[in-house]
Each structure stands twice: as C-alpha cells, then as structure tokens.
C-alpha positions as CSV (number, residue, x, y, z in Angstrom):
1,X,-109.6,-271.4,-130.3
2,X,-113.5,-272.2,-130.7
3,X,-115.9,-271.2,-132.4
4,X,-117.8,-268.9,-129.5
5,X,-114.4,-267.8,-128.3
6,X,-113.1,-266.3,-131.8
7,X,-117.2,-264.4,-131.8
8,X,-116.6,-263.4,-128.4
9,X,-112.8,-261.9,-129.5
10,X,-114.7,-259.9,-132.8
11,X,-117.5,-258.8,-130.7
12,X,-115.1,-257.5,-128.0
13,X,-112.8,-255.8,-131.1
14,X,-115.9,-254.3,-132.8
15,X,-117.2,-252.9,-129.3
16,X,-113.8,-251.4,-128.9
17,X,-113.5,-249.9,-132.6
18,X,-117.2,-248.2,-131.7
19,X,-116.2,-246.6,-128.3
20,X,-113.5,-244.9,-129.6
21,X,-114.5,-243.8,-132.7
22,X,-115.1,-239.7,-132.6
23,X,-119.0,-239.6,-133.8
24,X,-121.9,-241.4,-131.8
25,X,-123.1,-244.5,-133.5
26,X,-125.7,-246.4,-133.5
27,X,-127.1,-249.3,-134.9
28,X,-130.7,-251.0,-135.6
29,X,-131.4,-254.9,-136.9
30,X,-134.4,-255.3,-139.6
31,X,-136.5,-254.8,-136.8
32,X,-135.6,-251.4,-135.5
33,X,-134.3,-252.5,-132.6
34,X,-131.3,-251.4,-131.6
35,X,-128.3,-253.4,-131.4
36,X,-124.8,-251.1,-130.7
37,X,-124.4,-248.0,-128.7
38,X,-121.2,-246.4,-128.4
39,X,-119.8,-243.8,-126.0
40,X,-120.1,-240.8,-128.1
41,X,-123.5,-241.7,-128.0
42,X,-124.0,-242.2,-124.6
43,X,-122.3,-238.6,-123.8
44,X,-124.5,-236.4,-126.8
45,X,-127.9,-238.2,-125.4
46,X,-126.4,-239.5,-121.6
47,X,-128.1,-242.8,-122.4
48,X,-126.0,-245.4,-121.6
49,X,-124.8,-248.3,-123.7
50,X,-126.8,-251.2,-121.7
51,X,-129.9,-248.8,-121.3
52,X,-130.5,-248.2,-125.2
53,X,-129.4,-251.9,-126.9
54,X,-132.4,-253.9,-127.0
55,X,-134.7,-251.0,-127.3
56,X,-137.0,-250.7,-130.5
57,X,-136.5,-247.3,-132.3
58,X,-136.6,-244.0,-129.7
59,X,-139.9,-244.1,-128.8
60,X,-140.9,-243.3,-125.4
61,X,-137.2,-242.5,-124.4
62,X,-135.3,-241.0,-127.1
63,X,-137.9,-239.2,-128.8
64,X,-141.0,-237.2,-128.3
65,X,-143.9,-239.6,-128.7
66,X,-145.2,-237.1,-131.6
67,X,-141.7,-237.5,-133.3
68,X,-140.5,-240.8,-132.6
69,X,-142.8,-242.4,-135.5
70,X,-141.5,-240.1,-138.2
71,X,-137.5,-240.6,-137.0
72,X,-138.1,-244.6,-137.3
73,X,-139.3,-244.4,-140.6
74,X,-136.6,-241.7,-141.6
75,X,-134.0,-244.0,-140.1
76,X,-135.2,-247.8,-140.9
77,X,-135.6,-246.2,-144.9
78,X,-131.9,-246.8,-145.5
79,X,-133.3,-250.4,-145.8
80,X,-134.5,-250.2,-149.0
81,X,-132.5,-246.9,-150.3
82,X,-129.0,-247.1,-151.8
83,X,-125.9,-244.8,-150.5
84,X,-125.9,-242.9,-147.1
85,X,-128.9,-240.9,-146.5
86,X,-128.5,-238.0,-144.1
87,X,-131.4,-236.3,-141.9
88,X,-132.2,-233.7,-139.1
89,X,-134.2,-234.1,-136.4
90,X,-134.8,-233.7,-132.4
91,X,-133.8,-236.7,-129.9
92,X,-134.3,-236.3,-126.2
93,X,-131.6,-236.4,-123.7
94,X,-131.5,-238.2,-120.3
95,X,-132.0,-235.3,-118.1
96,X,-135.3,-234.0,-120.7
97,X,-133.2,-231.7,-122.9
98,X,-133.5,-231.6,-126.5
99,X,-130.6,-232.1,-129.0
100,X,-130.8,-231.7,-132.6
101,X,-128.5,-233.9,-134.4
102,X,-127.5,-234.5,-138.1
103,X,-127.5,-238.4,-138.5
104,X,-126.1,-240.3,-142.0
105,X,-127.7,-243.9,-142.0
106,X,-126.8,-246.7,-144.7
107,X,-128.3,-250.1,-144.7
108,X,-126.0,-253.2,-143.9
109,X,-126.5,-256.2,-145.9
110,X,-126.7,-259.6,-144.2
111,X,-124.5,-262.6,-145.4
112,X,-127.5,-262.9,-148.1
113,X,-127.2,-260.4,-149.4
114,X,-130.6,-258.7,-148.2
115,X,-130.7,-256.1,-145.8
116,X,-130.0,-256.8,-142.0
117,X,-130.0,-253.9,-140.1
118,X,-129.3,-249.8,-140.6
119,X,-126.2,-248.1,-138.7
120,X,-126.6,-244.2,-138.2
121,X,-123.7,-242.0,-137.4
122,X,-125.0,-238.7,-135.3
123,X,-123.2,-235.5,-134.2
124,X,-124.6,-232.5,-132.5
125,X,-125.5,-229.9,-135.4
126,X,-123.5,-226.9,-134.1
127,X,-120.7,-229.5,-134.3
128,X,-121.2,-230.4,-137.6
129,X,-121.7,-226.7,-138.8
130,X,-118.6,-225.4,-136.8
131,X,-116.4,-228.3,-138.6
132,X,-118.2,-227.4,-142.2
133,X,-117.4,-223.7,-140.9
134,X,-114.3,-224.4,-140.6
135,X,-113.4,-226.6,-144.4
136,X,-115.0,-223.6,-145.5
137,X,-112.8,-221.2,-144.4
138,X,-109.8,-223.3,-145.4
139,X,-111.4,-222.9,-148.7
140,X,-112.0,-219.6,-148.6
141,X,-108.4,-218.5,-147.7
142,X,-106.6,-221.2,-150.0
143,X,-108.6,-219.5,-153.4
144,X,-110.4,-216.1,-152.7
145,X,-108.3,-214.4,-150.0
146,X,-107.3,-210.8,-150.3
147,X,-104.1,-211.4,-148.6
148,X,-101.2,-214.4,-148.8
149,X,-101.6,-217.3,-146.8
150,X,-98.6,-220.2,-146.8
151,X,-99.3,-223.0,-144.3
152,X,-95.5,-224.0,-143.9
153,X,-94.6,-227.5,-142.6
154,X,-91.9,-228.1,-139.7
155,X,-89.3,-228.4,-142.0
156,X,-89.7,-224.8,-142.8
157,X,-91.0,-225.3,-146.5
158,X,-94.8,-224.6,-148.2
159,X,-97.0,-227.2,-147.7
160,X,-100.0,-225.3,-149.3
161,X,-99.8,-222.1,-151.1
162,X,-103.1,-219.7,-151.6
163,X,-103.4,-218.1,-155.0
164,X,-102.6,-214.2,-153.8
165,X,-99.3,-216.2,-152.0
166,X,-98.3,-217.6,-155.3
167,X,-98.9,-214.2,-157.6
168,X,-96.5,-212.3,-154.8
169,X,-93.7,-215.2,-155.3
170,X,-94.4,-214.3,-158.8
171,X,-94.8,-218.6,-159.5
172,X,-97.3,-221.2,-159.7
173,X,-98.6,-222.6,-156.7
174,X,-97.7,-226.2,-157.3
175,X,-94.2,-225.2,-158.0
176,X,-93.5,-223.1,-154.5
177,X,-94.8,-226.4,-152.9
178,X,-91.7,-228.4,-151.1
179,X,-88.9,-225.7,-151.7
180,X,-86.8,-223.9,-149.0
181,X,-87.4,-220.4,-148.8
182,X,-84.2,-219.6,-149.7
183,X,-85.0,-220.6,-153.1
184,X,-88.2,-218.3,-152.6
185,X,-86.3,-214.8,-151.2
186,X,-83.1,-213.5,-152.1
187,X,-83.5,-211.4,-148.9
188,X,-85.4,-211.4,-146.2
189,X,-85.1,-215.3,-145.5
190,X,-83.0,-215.4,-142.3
191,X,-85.7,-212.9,-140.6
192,X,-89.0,-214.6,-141.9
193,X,-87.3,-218.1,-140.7
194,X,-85.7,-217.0,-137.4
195,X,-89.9,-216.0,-137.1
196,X,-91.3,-219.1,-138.1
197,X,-89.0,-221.5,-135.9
198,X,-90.4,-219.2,-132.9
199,X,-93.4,-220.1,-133.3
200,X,-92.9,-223.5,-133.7
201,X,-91.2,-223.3,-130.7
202,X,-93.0,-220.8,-128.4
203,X,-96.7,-220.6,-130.3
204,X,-98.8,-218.1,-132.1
205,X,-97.1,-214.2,-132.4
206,X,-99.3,-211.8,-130.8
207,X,-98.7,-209.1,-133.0
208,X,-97.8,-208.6,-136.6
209,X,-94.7,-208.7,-138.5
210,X,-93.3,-206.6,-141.4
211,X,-90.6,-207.7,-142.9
212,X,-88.5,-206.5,-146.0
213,X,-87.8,-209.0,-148.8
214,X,-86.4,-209.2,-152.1
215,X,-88.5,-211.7,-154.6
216,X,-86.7,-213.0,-157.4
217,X,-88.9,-213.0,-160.2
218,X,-88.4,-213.5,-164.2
219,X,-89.1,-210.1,-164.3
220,X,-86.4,-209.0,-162.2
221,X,-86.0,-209.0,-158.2
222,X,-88.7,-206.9,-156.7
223,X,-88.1,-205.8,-152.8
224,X,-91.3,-205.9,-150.7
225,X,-92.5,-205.1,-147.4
226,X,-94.9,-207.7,-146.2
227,X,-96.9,-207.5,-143.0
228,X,-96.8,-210.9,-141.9
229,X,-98.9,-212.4,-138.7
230,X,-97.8,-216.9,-137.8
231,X,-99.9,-219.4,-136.3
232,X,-98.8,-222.7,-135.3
233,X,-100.5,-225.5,-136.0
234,X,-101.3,-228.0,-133.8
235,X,-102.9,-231.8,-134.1
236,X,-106.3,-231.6,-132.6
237,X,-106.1,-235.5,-132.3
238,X,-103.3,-235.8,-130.6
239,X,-103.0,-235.5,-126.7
240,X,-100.1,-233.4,-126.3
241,X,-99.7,-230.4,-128.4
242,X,-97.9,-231.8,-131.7
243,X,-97.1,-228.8,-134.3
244,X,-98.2,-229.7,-137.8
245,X,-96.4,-226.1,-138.8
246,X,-96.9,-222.7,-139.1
247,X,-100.2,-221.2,-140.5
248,X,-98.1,-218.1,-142.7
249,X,-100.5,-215.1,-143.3
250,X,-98.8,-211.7,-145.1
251,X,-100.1,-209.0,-146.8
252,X,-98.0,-206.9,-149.0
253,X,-98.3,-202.8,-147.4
254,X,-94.9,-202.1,-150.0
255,X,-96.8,-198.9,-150.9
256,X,-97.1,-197.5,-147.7
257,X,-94.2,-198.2,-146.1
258,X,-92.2,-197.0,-148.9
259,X,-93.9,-193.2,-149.1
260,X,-93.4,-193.0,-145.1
261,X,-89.9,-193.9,-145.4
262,X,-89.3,-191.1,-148.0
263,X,-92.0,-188.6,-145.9
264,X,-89.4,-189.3,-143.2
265,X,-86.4,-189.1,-145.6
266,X,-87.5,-186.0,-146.8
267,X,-87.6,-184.8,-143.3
268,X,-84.9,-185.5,-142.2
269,X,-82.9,-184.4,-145.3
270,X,-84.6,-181.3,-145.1
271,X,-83.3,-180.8,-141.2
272,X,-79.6,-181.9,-142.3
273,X,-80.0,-178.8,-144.8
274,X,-81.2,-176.0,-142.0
275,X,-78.7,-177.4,-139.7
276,X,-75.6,-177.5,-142.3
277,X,-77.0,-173.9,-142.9
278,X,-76.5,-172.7,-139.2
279,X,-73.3,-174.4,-139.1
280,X,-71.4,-173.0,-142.2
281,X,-72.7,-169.7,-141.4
282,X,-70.6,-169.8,-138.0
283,X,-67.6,-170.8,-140.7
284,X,-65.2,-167.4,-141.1
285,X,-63.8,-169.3,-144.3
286,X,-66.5,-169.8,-146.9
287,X,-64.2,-172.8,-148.2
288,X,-64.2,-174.2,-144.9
289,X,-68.3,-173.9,-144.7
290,X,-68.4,-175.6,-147.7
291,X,-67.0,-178.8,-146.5
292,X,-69.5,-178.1,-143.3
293,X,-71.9,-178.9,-145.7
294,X,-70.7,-182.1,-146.9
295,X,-70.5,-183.7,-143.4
296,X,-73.9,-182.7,-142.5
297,X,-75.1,-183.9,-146.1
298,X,-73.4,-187.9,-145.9
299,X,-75.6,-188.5,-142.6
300,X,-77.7,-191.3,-143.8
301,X,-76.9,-190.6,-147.4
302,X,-73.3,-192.1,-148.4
303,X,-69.7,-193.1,-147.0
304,X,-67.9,-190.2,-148.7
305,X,-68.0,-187.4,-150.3
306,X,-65.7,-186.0,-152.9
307,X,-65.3,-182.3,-153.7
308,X,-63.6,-181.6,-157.0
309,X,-63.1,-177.6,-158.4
310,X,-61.7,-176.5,-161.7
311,X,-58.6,-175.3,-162.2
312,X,-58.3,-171.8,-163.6
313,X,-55.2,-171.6,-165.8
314,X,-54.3,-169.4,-168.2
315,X,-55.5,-171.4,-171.2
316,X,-59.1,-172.1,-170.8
317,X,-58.7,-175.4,-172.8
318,X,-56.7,-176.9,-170.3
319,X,-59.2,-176.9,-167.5
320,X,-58.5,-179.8,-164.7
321,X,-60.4,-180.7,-162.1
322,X,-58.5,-180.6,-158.5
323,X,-59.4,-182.5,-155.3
324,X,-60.0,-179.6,-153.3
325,X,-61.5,-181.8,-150.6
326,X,-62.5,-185.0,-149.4
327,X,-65.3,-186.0,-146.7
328,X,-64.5,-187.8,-144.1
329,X,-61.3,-187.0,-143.9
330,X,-60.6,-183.8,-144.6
331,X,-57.8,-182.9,-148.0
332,X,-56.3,-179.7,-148.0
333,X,-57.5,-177.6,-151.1
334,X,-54.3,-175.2,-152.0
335,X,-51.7,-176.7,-154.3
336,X,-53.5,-180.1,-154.9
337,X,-52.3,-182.6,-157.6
338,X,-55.3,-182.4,-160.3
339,X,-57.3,-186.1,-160.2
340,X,-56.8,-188.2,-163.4
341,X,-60.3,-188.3,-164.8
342,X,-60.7,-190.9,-168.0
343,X,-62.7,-189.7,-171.0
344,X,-65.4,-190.9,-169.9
345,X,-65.7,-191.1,-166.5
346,X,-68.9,-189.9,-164.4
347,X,-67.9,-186.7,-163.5
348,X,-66.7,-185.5,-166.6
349,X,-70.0,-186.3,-168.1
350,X,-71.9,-184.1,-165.3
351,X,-69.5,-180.9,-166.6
352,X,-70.4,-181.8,-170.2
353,X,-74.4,-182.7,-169.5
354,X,-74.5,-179.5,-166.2
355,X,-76.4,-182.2,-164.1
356,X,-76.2,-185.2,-162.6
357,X,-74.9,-188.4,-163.8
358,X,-75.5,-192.0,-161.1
359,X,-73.0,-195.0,-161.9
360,X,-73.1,-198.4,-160.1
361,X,-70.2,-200.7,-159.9
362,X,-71.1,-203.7,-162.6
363,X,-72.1,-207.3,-161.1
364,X,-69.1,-210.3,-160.5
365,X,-65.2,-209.9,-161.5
366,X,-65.9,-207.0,-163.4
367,X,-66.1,-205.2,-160.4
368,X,-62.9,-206.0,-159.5
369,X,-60.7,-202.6,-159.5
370,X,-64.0,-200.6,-161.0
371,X,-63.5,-198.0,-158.2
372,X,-60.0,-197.4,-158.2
373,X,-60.1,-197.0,-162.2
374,X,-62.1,-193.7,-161.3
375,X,-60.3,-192.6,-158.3
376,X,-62.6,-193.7,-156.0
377,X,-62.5,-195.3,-152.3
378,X,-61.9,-198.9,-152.6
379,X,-65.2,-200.0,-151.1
380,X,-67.0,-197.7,-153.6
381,X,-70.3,-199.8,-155.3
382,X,-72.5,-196.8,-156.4
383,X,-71.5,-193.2,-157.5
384,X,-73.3,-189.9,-158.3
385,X,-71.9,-187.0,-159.7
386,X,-73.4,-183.4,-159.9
387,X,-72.2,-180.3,-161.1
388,X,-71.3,-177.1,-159.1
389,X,-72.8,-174.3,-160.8
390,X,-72.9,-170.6,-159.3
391,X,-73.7,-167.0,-160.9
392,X,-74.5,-169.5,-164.6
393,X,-71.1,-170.4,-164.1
394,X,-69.6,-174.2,-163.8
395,X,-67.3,-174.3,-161.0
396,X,-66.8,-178.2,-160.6
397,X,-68.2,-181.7,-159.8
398,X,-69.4,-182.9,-156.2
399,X,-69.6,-186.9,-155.9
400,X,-71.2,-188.9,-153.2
401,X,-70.4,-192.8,-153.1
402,X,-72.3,-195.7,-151.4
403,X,-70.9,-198.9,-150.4
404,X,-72.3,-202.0,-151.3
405,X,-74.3,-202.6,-148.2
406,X,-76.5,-199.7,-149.1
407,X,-78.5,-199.5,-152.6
408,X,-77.9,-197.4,-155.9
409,X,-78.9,-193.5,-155.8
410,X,-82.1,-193.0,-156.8
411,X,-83.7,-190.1,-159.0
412,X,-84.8,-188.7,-155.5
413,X,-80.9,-189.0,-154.0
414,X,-79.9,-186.9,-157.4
415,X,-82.1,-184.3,-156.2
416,X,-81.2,-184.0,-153.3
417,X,-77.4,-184.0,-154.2
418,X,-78.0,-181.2,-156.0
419,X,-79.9,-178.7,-153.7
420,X,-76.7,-180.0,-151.8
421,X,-74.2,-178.7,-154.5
422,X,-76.1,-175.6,-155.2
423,X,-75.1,-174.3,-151.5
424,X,-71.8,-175.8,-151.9
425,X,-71.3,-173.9,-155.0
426,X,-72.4,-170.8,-153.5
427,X,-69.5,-170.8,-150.7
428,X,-66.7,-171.9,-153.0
429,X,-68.2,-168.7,-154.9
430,X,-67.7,-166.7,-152.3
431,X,-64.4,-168.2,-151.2
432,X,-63.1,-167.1,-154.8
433,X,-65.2,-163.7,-154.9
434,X,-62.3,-161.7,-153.2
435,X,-59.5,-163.4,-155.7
436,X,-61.7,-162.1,-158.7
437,X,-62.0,-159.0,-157.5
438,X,-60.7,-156.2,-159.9
C-alpha cells in the first residue's frame, strides 16, 4: 500500500474513533482553526462536520461576537499550559440558541516536539452535573448512608458493600466481597435470593420487602428483620438491556417489627385466655375444664401439653407425680401409672424452685434420645415447666413442649404459661374440693 493510501486509511480510522466517541470533540491547529468535528458535536451545537472544519475559532458563528474573543484565547491557551485545562462558557447553536458547555482542552505536540494544535472535549453542563450528581451519590451511599446498600453481581454475590451493610453482617467490607450469601445468612437466604433472581429476571420490585434473617456473627447468630427494596442494574452502554446485577438496599426495622409481633402476641394470648374461660365454665367436671384450658392455651404456643398432679398418699414423703392428662390427645386421669421423673429433671426443679424452669434439647448427637430420657414426645426440642399452685398449696407441674421448627420459650412464654397454670390449678382445686371435704 502507498504512502497517500495508508494516510487516507488513518485519517478514515481517526474520523471514525471521533464520531463515535460519547463527548463532542473538537480540534484547532496552532492557528485556531479548526481541524476535526465530530458528531456529538454536530448534535449539542447542530453545526455540521463540513460546515465548522476550516473555520478560525467561533467567531461570527459559534459565539457571540462579544465572547468569541475571550473563548479563543481560553481555548488556544492550552498551547503554552501543561495538563488539561477545563473552562465554561456560552457557544451558539445553529437555530440561535445558546448552550453552555464545560470544555477540557490540552495542547497536542507536533512531531517536534512544539505545540501543533489544541483538542477540546465539550459536554452540555446539565450533563456533566447530572453524571457528577450521580458519582456523587454512589459515594454517598457506599460511605455515609443511614441504611445498607449491597450492589450484588449476577452471580448472586456482593460486588460492593457500603459501611452500614458491612456493620449489619457484623464483617469487614472487603471480606463480604465475592462470597455466596449462604456464607452471609444462616436463614433467610432462600427468600432474599428467590428476590434477587426476580429482579434480574423481571426488573425493579415496586414495593419493599421485609424479610427475617439470622446473621451469624462472632458474637453469636443474631435474627433480624430487614426491609429490603432491589433494583436491577442495567448497562447504559449497551443497546439491549444487559443486567450488571441487583442494586440491594435494606434497612434493619428488627425493633419494630418485633414489639408488633408481641403487641399482637399478647393479644391474641389474651383472647385464647377469655375464650378458654367461657369454654371451661360450660365444663360440669372441673377436671375436664381444666384440660379445656390446655387446648385453647397450645394455639400458636406449643405441640403438647403435659399435665402432671401429685399423688396424695399416706406418707407425705412419697409424693409422685401422675400423668393426669396429656394435650392433644387426651389421657385418662384416675388410676394412672406415676411418670418416672430423674433427679433432676425440669419439672422436679419447678416443685422445688415453685416457678418455672425452660430447658432446650442440647445441639448435635447429644440430642439424640434427650426427650425420651424425660418422658417426653419424641419430637420434643424445647421444654417449660411451671408449677400448679392453688390456696398456697403445690398441686403439680404443667409442661408445654415446642418442636424444633419453632424457637426456645422465652421469659415472655414463662409468663404466660403460668397465668395459664394458675387457672388450671384453680379447677383441679375444685375437682378435688368435694374429696377433701370433712
């Protein structure tokens, strides 16, 4: 190939690099004339390519006469000044309209070394402000935001962690980076992921999300309720919508959430007593209202519960406790075989302590058979005991047992267990009442 036809090849490669680059360029030799134009030029000013190259400066086209002088000099003094140097001013469009544009102009040295020419890369300003907006609030929410903000990667794993994001994972934020979230949550994982691959999928949620998780943390695993809200991210470059990932934002409401849930628990605990109330009272046998109780009390409280009463014979320091009944199902209460209790075991501790003692099945193999060493159901994982106690007298022990699917009983479940016993105390009182009768 010659000479003229490996110029003409680099002039049409260079024309072709301007045209498609995303800010308007221009460019100026020594003299001021100008020497490219490309077509983000020619659509932010609607001059076109072959009516601004050979032009000197802006004047009398591009400029107002009374500016055009000052925005040559600003322009051409990358000349003789090192580094970019960036400037505001006015240009004119085609149809008369006026455009203020941020420009960065450097000088471009010739094959001498001296300078040849100035380029100046322009953008409209509200442009330039809405993209400095916009680092900016990337900033903003990756250090000093109030809430957590996780942009997650297509491959379901943290990309960029804020600061509030990392404190609530109770890590660093380098060290969440990369990681599946099932290293992240011990619960919670399969909801928050099922959520993000929906909006990869189907786009931004509309509305927020809570969602319950369990954090492990060195400090031990701490269960949260986050209100989370997802936005996918998409490639403004590309043509067709490519996702980049999801854009996580949560904010932990744990407080809230948790004293509505026990407002409502209390509620509803306090209807389960008024209704158990009405019920027994419709009971001709107080023994038989007694158990009444106990099925309205497991609703949303516990699988089972266990009523045991002490056995009155004649030497007092042969007490037993007797399974008098059993909810669900129903035991019969006359003539039952007296349950074989360990030193030791929770219930016997609530007759010696006259309150309530909690007990949780302990973690791995040692769980193995830990229920049916204390004559409990087999799926037993959590246990609370409370005393009977009627007329400042002991009568027996009433235990309610969990499963494992549902937590340990807390200080608020003890109380309630024993308003619970105090009514079931008060029938078996009455049940007995007419046998201690003189």
């Amino acid at each position: 190939m010659s000479a003229s036809g490996r110029s003409e090849t680099a002039d049409d490669l260079l024309a072709a690099l301007l045209d498609g680059m995303d800010a308007a360029l221009c460019a100026f030799d020594a003299d001021g004339v100008i020497t490219h134009w490309n077509r983000e030029a020619e659509r932010i000013l609607g001059w076109s390519a072959a009516e601004a190259v050979g032009r000197k400066g802006f004047a009398g086209w591009a400029a107002r006469a009374a500016d055009a002088q000052d925005v040559e000099d600003r322009l051409m003094a990358a000349l003789e000044v090192p580094g970019r140097q960036v400037n505001e001013f006015a240009l004119l469009t085609k149809e008369g309209g006026r455009v203020l544009v941020r420009t960065q102009s450097a000088g471009v040295p010739g094959a001498d070394g001296k300078p040849a020419g100035v380029y100046c890369a322009f953008t409209e300003v509200h442009t330039q402000i809405d993209l400095e907006r916009s680092i900016a609030l990337s900033e903003a929410l990756m250090e000093d935001a109030s809430w957590g903000v996780v942009l997650v990667d297509v491959d379901l794993r943290p990309a960029v962690v804020n600061a509030h994001a990392a404190r609530a994972f109770g890590s660093g934020r380098t060290t969440l980076l990369g990681r599946p979230l099932g290293e992240l949550l011990s619960q919670g994982v399969e909801e928050l992921e099922g959520a993000l691959q929906h909006v990869l999928a189907e786009g931004s949620s509309p509305e927020p999300v809570e969602l319950w998780v369990s954090v492990p943390t060195p400090e031990g695993v701490r269960r949260r309720c986050w209100r989370c809200g997802f936005l996918r991210l998409g490639s403004p470059l590309a043509e067709e919508p490519v996702p980049l990932g999801v854009g996580w934002l949560f904010q932990d409401i744990t407080e809230g959430r948790q004293a509505a849930l026990d407002t409502a628990q209390v509620r509803f605990r306090s209807s389960q007593l008024h209704r158990a109330g009405r019920a027994a009272a419709e009971c001709e046998d107080p023994a038989e209202a007694a158990v009444v109780r106990l099925d309205f009390a497991l609703a949303g409280f516990a699988e089972h519960a266990l009523l045991d009463v002490l056995d009155q014979p004649a030497d007092p320091e042969r007490q037993r406790l007797v399974r008098s009944a059993a909810s669900p199902p129903l035991l019969p209460g006359s003539g039952a075989i007296p349950v074989r209790y360990e030193p030791g075991h929770p219930a016997l501790q609530a007759l010696d302590r006259i309150g309530s003692v909690r007990s949780s099945a302990p973690r791995g193999d040692a769980a193995e058979g830990w229920a049916q060493a204390r004559h409990w159901p087999r799926d037993t994982a959590h246990a609370l005991c409370t005393v009977l106690r009627s007329r400042g007298r002991t009568l027996g022990v009433l235990t309610f047992v969990r499963g494992p699917s549902r937590a340990a009983f807390e200080q608020a479940d003890a109380a309630y267990a024993e308003e619970v016993a105090a009514r079931v105390a008060a029938d078996l009182d009455l049940a007995r009442a007419p046998k201690d009768a003189p």
